[in-house]
C-alpha positions in Angstrom: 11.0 -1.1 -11.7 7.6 1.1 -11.6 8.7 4.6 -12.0 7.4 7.1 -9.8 7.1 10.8 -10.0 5.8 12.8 -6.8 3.9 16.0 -7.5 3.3 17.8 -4.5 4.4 21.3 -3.1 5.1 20.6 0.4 8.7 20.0 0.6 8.7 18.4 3.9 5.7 16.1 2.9 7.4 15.2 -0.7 10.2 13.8 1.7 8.2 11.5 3.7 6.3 10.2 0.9 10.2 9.9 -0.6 10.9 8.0 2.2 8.2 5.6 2.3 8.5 5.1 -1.3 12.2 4.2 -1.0 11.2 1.2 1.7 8.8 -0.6 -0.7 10.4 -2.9 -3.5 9.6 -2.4 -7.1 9.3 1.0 -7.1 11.9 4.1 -8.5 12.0 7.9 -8.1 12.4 9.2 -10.9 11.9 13.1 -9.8 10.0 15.8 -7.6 8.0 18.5 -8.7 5.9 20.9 -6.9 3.3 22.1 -9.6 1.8 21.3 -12.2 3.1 23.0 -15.0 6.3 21.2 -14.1 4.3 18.1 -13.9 3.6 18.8 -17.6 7.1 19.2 -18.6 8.4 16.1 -16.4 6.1 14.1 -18.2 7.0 15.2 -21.9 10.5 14.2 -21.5 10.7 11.1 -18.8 9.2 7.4 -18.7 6.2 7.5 -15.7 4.3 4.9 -14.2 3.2 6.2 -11.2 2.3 9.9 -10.0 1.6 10.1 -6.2 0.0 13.7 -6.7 -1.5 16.1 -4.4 -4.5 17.9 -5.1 -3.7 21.6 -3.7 -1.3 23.0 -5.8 0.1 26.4 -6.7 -2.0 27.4 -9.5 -3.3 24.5 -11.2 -4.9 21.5 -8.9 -4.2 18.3 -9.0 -7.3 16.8 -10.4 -6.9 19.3 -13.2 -3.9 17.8 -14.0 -5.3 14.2 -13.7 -7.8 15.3 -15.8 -5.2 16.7 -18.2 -3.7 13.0 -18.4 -6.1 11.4 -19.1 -7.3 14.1 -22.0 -3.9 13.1 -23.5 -4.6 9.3 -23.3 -1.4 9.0 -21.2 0.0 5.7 -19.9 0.4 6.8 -16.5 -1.4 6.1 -13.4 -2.2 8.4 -10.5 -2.5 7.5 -6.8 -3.7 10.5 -4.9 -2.1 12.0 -1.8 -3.9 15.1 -0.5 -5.8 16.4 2.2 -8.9 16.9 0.4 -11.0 14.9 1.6 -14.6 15.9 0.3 -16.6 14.1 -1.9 -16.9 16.5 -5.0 -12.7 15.9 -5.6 -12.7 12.0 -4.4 -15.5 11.6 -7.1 -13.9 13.1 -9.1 -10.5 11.7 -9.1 -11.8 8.1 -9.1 -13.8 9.2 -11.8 -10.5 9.9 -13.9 -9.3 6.9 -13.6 -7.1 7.4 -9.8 -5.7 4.2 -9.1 -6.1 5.1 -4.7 -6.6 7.6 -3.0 -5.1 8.5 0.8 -6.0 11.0 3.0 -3.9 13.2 5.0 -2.7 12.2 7.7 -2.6 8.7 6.9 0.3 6.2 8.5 2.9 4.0 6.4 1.0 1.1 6.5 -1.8 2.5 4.5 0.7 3.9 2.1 2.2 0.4 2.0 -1.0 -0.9 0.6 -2.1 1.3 -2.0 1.7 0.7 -3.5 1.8 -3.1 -3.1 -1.6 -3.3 -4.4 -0.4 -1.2 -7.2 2.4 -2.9 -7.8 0.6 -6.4 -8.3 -1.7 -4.8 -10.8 1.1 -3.8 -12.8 2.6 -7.0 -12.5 0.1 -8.5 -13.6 -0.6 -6.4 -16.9 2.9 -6.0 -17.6 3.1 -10.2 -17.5 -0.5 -11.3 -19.7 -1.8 -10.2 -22.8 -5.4 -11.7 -22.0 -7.1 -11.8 -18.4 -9.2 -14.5 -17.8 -12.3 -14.0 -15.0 -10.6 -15.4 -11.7 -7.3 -12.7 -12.6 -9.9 -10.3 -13.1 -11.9 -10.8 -10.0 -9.0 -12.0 -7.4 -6.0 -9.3 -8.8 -8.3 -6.6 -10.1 -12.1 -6.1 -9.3 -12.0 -7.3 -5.6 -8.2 -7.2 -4.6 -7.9 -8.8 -1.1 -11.4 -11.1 -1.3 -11.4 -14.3 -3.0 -14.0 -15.3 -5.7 -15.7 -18.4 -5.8 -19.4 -17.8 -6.8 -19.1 -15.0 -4.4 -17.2 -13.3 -2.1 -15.2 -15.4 0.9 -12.2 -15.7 2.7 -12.0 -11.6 3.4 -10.1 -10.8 6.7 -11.3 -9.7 9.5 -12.4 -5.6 9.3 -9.8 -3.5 10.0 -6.5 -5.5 8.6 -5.7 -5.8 4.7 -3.9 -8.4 2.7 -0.5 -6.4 1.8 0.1 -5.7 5.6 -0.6 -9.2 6.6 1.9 -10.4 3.6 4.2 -8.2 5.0 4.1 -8.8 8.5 4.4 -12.5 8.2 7.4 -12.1 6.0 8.8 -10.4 8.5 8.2 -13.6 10.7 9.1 -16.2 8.5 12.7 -14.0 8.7 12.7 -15.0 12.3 13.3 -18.4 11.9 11.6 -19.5 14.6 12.9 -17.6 17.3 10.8 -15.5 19.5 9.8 -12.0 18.8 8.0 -9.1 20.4 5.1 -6.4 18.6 7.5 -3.7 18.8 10.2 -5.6 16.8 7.8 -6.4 14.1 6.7 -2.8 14.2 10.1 -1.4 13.7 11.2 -3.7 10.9 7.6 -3.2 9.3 7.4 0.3 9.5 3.9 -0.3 11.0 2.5 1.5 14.5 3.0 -1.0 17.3 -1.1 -0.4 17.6 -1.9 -2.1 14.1 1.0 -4.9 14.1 -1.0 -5.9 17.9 -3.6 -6.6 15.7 -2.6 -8.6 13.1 -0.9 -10.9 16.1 -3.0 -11.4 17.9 -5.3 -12.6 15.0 -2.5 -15.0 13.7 -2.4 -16.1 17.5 -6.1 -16.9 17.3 -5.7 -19.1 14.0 -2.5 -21.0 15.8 -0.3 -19.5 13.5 2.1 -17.8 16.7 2.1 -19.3 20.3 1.8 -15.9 22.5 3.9 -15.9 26.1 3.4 -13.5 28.5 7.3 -12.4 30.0 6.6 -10.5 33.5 9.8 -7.8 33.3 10.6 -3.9 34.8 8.2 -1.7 33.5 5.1 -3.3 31.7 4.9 -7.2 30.9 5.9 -7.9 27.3 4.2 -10.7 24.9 6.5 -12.7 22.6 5.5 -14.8 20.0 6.6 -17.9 18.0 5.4 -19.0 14.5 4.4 -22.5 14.3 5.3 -23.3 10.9 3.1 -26.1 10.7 0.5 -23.8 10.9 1.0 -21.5 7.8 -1.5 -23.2 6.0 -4.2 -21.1 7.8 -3.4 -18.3 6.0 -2.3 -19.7 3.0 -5.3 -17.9 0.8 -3.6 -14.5 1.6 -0.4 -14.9 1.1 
């Protein structure tokens, strides 16, 4: 399990990021904090991973505690979740070594990525001793694009590798039957908006058979996976 410490002095943001955490596998809580200087003292006596960190804190910032990490050559990595969103601070925390970084407001789905892709990383160090250049590239450098000579095989702009993994796990859990967008979105945790999106583009690769159904209220398209079809999108997942 990756432990996680959340450093951020919003209480009622702390609890949605919390509760986002807690949907994604692979990943433990292992405390709150809602400044730095308890940052500091979290770290001295607990294992950490993982700080999701904010960058407007009560006295200290953020990035002045990523900064102070990285000063003490700590194995820990930072994702940053704040509302700063100029490019002085998002220079600078990429600069120290910040592993993501999401901007306030930002919806599940984006959180979902930057901990999945996280998570595979880790995986991935915490499994070989030596990379060779396609792990490097593929898990690494260019994440969701494949390397062969250059890049190919990136999706379509707009969806990401993670969600699509997700989303079709989701299906595959289906077992055939027929489903709507808004029960994917609900067992996904993904707006009804985005999860349109990555349908209908499985729909166009003949991966799901769409039906329009003709009901009260507005009309309402199901889909079924064609299992035969997987194959299309085989590379992502």
């Amino acid at each position: 399990m990756i432990r996680v410490l959340i450093v951020e002095d919003d209480p009622m943001v702390a609890e949605f990021n919390k509760r986002y955490l807690k949907e994604i596998k692979g990943f433990s809580l292992v405390g709150i904090v809602h400044n730095v200087s308890d940052a500091k003292e979290f770290l001295e006596k607990e294992e950490v991973n993982l700080i999701l960190l904010d960058v407007y804190l009560p006295g200290m910032n953020g990035l002045e505690l990523l900064h102070f990490i990285r000063e003490q050559k700590m194995t820990v990595d930072v994702i940053l979740i704040t509302a700063a969103a100029d490019t002085e601070k998002i220079q600078t925390a990429l600069r120290l070594g910040a592993a993501d970084y999401l901007i306030k407001p930002f919806e599940f789905e984006r959180f979902s990525q930057a901990m999945e892709k996280y998570k595979d990383k880790f995986a991935l160090f915490e499994r070989k001793q030596v990379l060779n250049q396609e792990d490097l590239d593929e898990r690494i450098l260019y994440g969701d694009q494949r390397v062969s000579g250059e890049l190919t095989q990136a999706l379509p702009k707009g969806l990401t590798n993670s969600t699509l993994q997700n989303i079709i796990h989701v299906i595959k859990s289906k077992d055939g039957s027929l489903f709507s967008t808004d029960e994917i979105a609900e067992s996904t945790y993904i707006s009804r908006v985005s999860v349109r999106k990555y349908l209908k583009y499985l729909t166009q690769l003949g991966v799901l058979e769409e039906s329009l159904t003709y009901g009260i209220g507005r009309p309402v398209y199901f889909y079924t996976l064609k299992k035969d079809k997987l194959n299309q999108v085989s590379m992502y997942l």
